[in-house]
N, C-alpha and C positions, 0 to 999 in steps of 0.2 A: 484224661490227657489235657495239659494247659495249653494255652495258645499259645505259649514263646516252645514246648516242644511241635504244636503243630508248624509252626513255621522253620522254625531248623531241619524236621523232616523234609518241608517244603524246599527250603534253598539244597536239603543231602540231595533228591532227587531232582532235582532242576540240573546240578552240578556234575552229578554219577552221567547224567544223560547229554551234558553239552562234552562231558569228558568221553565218552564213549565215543560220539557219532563225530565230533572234531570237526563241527560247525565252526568253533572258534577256536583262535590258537589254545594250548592249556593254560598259559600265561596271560593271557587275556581273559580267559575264562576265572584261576586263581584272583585279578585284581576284581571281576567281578561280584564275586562270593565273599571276600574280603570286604567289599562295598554294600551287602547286601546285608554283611551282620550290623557294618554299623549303621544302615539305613531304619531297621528295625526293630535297633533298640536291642538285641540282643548281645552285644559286648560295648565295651567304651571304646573311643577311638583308640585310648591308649592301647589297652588290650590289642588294637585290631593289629596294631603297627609294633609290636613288640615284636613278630615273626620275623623282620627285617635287623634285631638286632640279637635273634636268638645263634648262640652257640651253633646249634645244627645248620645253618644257614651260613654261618660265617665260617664253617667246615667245611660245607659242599663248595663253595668257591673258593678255599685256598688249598684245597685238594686239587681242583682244577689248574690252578698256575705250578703246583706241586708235578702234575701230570705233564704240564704244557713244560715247563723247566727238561724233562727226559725226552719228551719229546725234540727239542728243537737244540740238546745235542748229541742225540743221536741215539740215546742208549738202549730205548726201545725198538730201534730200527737193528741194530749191531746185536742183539740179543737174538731178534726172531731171524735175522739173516744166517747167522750161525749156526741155530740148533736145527733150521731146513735144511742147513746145506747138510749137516749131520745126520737127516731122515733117508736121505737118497729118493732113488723117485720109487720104492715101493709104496702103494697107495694107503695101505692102513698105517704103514710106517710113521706116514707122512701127517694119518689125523692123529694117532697117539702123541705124535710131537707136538703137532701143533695145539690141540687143546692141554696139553702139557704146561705148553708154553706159554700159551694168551693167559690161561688160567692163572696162571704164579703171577705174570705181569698186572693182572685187573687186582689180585688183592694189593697191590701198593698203586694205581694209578686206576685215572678214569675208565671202566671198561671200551667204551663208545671207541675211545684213543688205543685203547688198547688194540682192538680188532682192524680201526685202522690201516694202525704200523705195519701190520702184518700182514695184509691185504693185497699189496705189489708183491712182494715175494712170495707169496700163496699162490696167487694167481702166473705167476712168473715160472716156479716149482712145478704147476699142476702141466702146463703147456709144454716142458722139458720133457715129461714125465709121460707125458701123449696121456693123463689124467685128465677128465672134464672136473674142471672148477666145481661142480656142481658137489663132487663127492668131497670136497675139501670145503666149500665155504660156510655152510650150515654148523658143521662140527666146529669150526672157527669161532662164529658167533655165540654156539652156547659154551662152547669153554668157558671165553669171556662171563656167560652171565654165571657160571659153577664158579668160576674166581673169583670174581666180584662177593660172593657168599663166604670167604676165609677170614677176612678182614674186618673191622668196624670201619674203617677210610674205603672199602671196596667196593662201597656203592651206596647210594643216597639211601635207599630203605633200614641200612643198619644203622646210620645215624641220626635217621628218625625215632626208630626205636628206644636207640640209648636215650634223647632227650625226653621221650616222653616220661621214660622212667623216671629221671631228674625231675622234672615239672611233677609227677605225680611223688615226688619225696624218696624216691628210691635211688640206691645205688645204680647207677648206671652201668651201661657193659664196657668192657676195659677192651682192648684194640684187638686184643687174641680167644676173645671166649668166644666168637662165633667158630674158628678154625675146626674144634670138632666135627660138627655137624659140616662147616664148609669143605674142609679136608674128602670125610668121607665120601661127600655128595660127587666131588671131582674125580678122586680116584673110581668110585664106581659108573659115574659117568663115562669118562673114558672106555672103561670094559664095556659097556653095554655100547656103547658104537662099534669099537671095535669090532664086539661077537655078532651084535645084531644089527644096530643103528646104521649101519654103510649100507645093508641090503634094502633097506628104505630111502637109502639119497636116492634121487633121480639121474637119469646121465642123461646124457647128449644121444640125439641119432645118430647111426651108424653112418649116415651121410656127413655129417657133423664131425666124427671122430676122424673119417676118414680125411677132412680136409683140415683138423687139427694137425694130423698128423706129415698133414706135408710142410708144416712150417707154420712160427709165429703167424699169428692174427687172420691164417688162410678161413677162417668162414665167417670173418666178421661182415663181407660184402651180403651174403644169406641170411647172417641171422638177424644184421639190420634194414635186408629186402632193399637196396641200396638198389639194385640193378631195375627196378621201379621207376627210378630218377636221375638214371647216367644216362647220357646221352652222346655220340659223338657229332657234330657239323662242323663244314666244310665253310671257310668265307670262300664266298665266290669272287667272281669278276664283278665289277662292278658296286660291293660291295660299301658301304659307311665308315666299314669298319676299318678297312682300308689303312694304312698311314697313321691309327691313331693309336695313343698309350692306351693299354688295358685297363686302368685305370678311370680311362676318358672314355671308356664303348658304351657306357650306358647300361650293359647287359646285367650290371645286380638293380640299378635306378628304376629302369625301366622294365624288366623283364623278368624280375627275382631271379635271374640264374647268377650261379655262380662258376668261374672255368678253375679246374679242378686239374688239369692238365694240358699238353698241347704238343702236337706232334709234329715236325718241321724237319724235310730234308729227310725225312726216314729215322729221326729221334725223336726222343720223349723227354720234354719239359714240364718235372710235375711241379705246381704249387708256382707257375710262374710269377714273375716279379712285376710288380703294379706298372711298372715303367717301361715293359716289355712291348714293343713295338711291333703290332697285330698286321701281317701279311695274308696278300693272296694266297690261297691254297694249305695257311694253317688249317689245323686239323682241331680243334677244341674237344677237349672234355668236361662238358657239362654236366652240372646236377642240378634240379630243380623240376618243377611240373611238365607233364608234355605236352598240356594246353599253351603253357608259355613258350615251349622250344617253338615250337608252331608258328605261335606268334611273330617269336622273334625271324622266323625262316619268312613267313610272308611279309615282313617289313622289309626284307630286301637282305639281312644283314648275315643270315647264316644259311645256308643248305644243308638241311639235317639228313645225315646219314643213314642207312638201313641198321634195324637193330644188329646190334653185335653184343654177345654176352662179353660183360666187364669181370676182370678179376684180380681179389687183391695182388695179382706183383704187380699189375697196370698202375696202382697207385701208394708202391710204395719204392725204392730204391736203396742206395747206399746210406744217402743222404736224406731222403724224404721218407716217413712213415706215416701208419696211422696205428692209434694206441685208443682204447676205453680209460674215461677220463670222467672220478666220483667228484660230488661236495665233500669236503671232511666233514666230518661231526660240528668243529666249530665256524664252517664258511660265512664269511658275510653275505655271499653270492645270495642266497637264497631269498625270493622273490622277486630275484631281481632277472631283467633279460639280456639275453649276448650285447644287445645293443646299449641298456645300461650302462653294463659293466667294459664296454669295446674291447671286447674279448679278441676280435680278428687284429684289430689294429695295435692290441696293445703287445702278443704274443704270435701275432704272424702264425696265425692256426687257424684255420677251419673246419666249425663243426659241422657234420656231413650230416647227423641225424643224432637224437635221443631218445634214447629206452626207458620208455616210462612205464611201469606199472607190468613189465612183461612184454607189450605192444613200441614197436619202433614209431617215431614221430619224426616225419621227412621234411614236411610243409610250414611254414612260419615259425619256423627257429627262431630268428633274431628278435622277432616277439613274444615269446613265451617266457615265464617267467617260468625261474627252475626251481626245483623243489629237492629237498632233501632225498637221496635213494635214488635219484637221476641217473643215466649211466650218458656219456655224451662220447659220441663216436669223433675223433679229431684227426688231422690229416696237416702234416706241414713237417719242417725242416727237424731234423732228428732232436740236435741240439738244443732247439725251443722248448720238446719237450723237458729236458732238464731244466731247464729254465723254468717251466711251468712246475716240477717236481717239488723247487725250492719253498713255492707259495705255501702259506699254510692254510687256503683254501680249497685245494684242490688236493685227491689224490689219482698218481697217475699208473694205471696197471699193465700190466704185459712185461712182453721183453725190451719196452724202449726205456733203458738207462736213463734211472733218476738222479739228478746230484746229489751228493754225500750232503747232510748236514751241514751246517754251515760252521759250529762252534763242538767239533767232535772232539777238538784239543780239552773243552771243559766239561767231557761225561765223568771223568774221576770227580770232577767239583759236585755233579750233582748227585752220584752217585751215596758222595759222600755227604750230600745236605739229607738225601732220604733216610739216612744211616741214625742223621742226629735228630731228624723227626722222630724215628721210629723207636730209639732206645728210651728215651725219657717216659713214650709212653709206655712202652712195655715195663720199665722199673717202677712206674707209678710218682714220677718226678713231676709232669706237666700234665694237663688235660689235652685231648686232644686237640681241641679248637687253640690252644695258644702254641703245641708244637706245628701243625699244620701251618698258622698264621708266620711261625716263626722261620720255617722253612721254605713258604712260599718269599717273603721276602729277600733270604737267603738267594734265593734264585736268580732276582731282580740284581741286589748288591754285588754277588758274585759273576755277574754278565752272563748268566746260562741262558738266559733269555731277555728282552727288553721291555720298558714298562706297558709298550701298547700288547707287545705279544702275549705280556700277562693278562693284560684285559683282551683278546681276544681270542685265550685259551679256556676262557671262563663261557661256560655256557650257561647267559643270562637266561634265557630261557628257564631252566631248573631251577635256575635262585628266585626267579619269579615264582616260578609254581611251589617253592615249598615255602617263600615267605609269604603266597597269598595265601596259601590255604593251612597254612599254622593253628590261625585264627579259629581254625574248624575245632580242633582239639578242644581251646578252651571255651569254647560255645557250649559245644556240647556235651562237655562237666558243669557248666554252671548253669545249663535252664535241665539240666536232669535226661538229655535223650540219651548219652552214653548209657545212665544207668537202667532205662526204660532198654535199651536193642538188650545190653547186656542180659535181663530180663530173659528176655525172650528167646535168646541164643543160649541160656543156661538151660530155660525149661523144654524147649525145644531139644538139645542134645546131652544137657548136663545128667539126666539121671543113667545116661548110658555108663559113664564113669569120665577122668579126667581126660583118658584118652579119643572118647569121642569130641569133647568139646577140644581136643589140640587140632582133630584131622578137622573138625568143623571150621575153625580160624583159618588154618592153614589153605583149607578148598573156597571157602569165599574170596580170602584176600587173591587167592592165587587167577580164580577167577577176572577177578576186576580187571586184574593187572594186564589179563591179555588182551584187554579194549580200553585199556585207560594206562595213566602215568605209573609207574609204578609209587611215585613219591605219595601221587594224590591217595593211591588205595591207602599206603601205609598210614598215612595221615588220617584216613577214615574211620579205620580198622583199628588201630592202635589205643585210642580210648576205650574203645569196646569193650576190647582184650581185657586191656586191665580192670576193670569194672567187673566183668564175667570173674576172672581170676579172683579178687577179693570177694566176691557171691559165695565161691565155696572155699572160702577160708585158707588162700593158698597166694603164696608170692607169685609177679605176674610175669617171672622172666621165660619162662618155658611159653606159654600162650604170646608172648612175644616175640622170641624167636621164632616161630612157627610161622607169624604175620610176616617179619623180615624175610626168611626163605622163600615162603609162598608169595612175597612180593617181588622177588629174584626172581621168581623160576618164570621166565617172560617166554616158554616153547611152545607153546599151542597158536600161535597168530605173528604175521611177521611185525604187526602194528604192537607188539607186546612191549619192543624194547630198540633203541636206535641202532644196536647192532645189526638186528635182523632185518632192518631196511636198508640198511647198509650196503648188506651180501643177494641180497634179491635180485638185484639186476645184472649183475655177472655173475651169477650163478642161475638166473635162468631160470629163477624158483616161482612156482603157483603160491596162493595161500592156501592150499592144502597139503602142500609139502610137508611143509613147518608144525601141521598136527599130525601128522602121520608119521614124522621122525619123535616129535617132542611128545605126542601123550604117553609113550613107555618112559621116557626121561621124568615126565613130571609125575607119574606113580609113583616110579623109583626114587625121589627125591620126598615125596609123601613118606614111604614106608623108613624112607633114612628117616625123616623127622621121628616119625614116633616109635622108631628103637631108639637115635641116640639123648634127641633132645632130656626124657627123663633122664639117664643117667646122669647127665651132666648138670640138669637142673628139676632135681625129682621135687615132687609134690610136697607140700609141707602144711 
C-alpha cells in the first residue's frame, strides 16, 4: 500500500464518520474533505475545484429552481389536491394515491418538495377521514424516494452516477433508462404497503383517536402536554397591572409568560391585542412555567387560579386557531430562533410549544434555535395563518386554510417549460445539464417564480456536498484506492458470480445512505463500482445502477433522507418505525434490482 492510498483511506474514513454522526453540517464536512485533498498533495487545486463546475452539480441546482418554478405556481399543490380529494377518506385508498402520486411528482421535481406539497393536504385528508396521519405519512415519504428512482433529474444519486460514467469515458444514462427498474420498484412498492406495509404503520391511542374524532386539532393540547403550562389568574385589587396596555404589564419581560387568552364579563378574548387595556377581575390565560406564574402571583400582580383542565376549543374560535406549523425543505429559518426571525411580531402568531425529536419543547422557545423536522404548535388569528401559508419557509398543516398560490394563472407556463425540458432530452437533442439550465431560467423569464425565489428554491446545502466531495471520485482513481477497494469487493464477492457482486454494491451503498448523504454514498461508491465492473471484464452500467437504487432506497432510519424528517413529527414516528415499515421495502427493492437490472443491462 502507498502512502497517497494510506492517506485517502485516512480522509474516506474521517469523512464516512463526520458524515455519519453529523458532528458537522454535510456541507461543512464536503468543503473539508475537499481541503484535505488538496492539503496533501493528493489532487491539484484545479482538480479539487472542478466539482463546482461539473455538469452534475449544475443539474442538482437547476433541477431545484425547475422544482421551485411548479412549486410556487401551484402545480404541485393543484395536482396532490385533486387526486386526495379523488381517494375519499378510505385509508388504503388514500396511501395507494398518495404514493401514486408523490411518486410521478418526485420523478420530474425535487422529492424533498415533493412530499412537502402534499403534506397539508395529507395531513388535512387524514383528520377528515378520522385517519391518524401516522398511517399516511410514512407511505408519503417513501413514495417520494420510489419516484425520485424513475427519472435521471429524480434525485441527486442518478445524476451522480450518469457523470461518473462521463468522467470514466462512458456513455452516460439518458433521462428514462432508470424508469424500469424505478417504475417497477414503485408499482411494487405500493402493493406491498397496501397488502402488508399499513399493518406496520403505527397509529395513535385510542384516547388520541377518540379526540381526533371530535374535531380538527382536538388532542394537540395532549400530545404537546400544553396543559403543563396553561395557567388561568385572576388580576386582583390592587393590582400593577391595573390600567395598563398588555403590552406595557411586563408579564413576557419579566416573567416569561405569555397571556394566551382573557376572559372579561363572562367572554373569551383569545390572542388579545397588544393595546388591550388589562382590568380588575380579568381573567388571563397563561402559558409558561409555574415557578414563574408564582412569581408573578407574589409580586402582587396576578392571583392564580386553582388548576382547571384546558382544552383545545378554549383556544381556538371562529376567528382564532391553532395549527402545526413545519420548516419547508428549503427554509431560511433554520438555525435561527423565534426571536431572530420576530416571528410573533411579524405574523401576529404565537408559538405555544415545539415537537422536537418525538418529545414536546414548552420552555425557552424564543431561544432555541430550530432545526429542520421541527414540528411548531402556533395559536393566533385564522387569517394569519394564510398569510404564513404563502411564505416559502414554512409549511402549514391541518384544517387551517392555506392561501392559494400566488401566480396559479402561470401553471400552464410552467407546466409547459417542464414539457420543453423534458422532450429534448428524451429525443436526444440537448444534454441534460443545458435542458435543465435552459428551463430553469425559462422559469425566471417567464415570471413563474422570481430571481431570489430561484435562489431560495435551491438547496445549497446539496450543491455544496456534491461539489465538495466530487473531488473524492478523482482522488481516488488517481492515487489507485478505487482500484485497491475494488480489489477487494471482487475477491471478497466476485467469485460468487456477477449477481453477488450487484446485491454486494447495492447492500453497502444502501447501507451508508441510511447514516449518511445519500450524494456523499453515491460519490464514494461509484468509483468503486466501476473499477470492480471493469475487473471482470463487463460494462459498469448495471453495478451502477444498483449503487443509484441502493443510494435511493433511504427506509431503514428517518436520518436516511430529508423526506423522512420531514413526516416524523406529525406523524408521531420513533426511529424504529421507519425500519420496521422500510426493511421489507428495501429487500424488495434488492430483489427488483437483481431481476430487472440484468435484463436491461446484462453482463457483457
Amino acid at each position: 500500500m502507498t502512502t497517497d492510498i494510506a492517506l485517502m483511506l485516512a480522509i474516506l474514513a474521517i469523512s464516512i464518520l463526520l458524515f455519519i454522526t453529523d458532528w458537522l453540517r454535510v456541507d461543512v464536512v464536503a468543503i473539508l474533505v475537499l481541503l484535505a485533498l488538496i492539503l496533501t498533495g493528493l489532487i491539484t487545486p484545479e482538480e479539487a475545484f472542478k466539482g463546482f463546475s461539473s455538469p452534475a452539480v449544475i443539474t442538482v441546482w437547476a433541477i431545484f429552481i425547475v422544482s421551485g418554478g411548479l412549486f410556487y405556481t401551484g402545480v404541485a399543490n393543484l395536482l396532490g389536491d385533486r387526486l386526495l380529494k379523488l381517494a375519499g377518506t378510505s385509508a388504503r385508498r388514500l396511501v395507494g394515491v398518495l404514493m401514486t402520486a408523490v411518486g410521478l411528482m418526485s420523478g420530474v421535481m425535487n422529492n424533498v418538495g415533493a412530499t412537502a406539497v402534499m403534506m397539508p393536504a395529507t395531513v388535512s385528508m387524514a383528520r377528515k377521514a378520522q385517519i391518524s396521519a401516522s398511517k399516511l405519512l410514512i407511505p408519503l415519504a417513501f413514495g417520494s424516494l420510489l419516484g425520485g428512482m424513475i427519472t435521471l433529474i429524480g434525485t441527486p444519486p442518478n445524476i451522480l452516477v450518469s457523470d461518473a460514467l462521463r468522467m470514466a469515458g462512458f456513455e452516460p444514462f439518458g433521462l428514462l433508462d432508470f424508469a424500469p427498474v424505478g417504475l417497477t420498484v414503485l408499482v411494487l412498492g405500493v402493493i406491498y404497503m397496501l397488502v402488508f406495509g399499513m399493518r406496520l404503520l403505527p397509529d395513535r391511542t385510542p384516547s388520541e383517536l377518540l379526540a381526533s374524532a371530535a374535531g380538527p386539532d382536538a388532542d394537540l393540547v395532549d400530545l404537546y402536554r400544553l396543559g403543563e403550562r396553561l395557567f388561568r389568574a385572576r388580576i386582583p385589587a390592587g393590582s400593577p397591572l391595573i390600567g395598563q396596555h398588555l403590552a406595557q404589564s411586563g408579564l413576557r419581560e419579566d416573567f416569561d409568560l405569555s397571556v394566551i387568552a382573557m376572559e372579561r364579563w363572562g367572554g373569551t378574548r383569545l390572542v388579545p391585542d397588544k393595546d388591550t387595556i388589562l382590568r380588575r377581575g380579568d381573567v388571563l390565560l397563561i402559558e409558561g412555567m409555574s415557578d414563574n406564574v408564582v412569581w408573578a402571583g407574589q409580586a402582587g400582580r396576578l392571583d392564580v387560579q386553582p388548576e382547571v383542565g384546558v382544552h383545545d376549543k378554549e383556544l381556538q374560535s371562529e376567528v382564532i386557531g391553532i395549527a402545526e406549523v413545519l420548516l419547508s425543505p428549503h427554509s431560511n429559518q433554520v438555525g435561527k430562533t423565534l426571536t431572530d426571525i420576530q416571528f410573533r411580531e411579524k405574523y401576529h402568531l404565537t408559538v405555544l410549544a415545539i415537537l422536537r425529536d418525538g418529545r414536546p419543547q414548552r420552555t425557552g422557545l424564543a431561544d432555541l434555535p430550530l432545526r429542520f423536522g421541527d414540528t411548531l404548535l402556533v395559536q393566533g388569528p385564522r387569517h394569519n395563518f394564510r398569510i404564513l401559508g404563502r411564505e416559502a419557509d414554512y409549511v402549514v398543516l391541518g384544517d387551517v386554510e392555506s392561501a392559494p398560490p400566488l401566480r396559479t394563472r402561470k401553471a400552464p407556463v410552467a407546466i409547459g417549460i417542464l414539457v420543453v425540458m423534458l422532450v429534448p432530452v428524451v429525443a436526444g437533442w440537448l444534454p441534460i445539464t443545458a435542458a435543465a439550465l435552459l428551463a430553469g431560467i425559462l422559469m425566471v423569464l417567464t415570471g413563474c417564480l422570481t430571481m431570489d425565489e430561484a435562489y431560495q428554491s435551491i438547496e445549497w446545502k446539496a450543491v455544496f456536498l456534491v461539489a465538495g466531495t466530487l473531488p473524492l471520485g478523482i482522488a481516488m482513481e488517481k492515487t489507485g484506492t478505487a482500484d485497491l477497494l475494488a480489489a477487494l469487493m471482487v475477491n471478497a464477492v466476485g467469485g460468487l458470480g456477477p449477481m453477488a457482486l450487484l446485491a454486494g454494491f447495492y447492500i453497502l451503498t444502501n447501507l451508508l445512505t441510511q447514516f449518511m448523504s445519500n450524494a456523499a454514498s453515491t460519490v464514494l461508491i461509484a468509483p468503486i463500482a466501476i473499477e470492480s465492473a471493469l475487473r471482470i471484464g463487463s460494462e459498469p452500467y448495471a453495478l451502477l445502477m444498483a449503487v443509484a437504487v441502493g443510494a435511493s432506497a433511504g427506509f431503514l432510519t428517518p436520518v436516511a433522507h430529508q423526506s423522512n424528517v420531514l413526516v416524523m413529527g406529525p406523524g408521531g414516528y420513533r426511529f424504529g418505525d421507519y425500519f420496521k415499515v422500510g426493511l421489507p421495502l428495501d429487500v424488495l427493492t434488492l430483489i427488483t434490482v437483481l431481476v430487472v437490472v440484468p435484463l436491461v443491462w446484462p453482463w457483457s
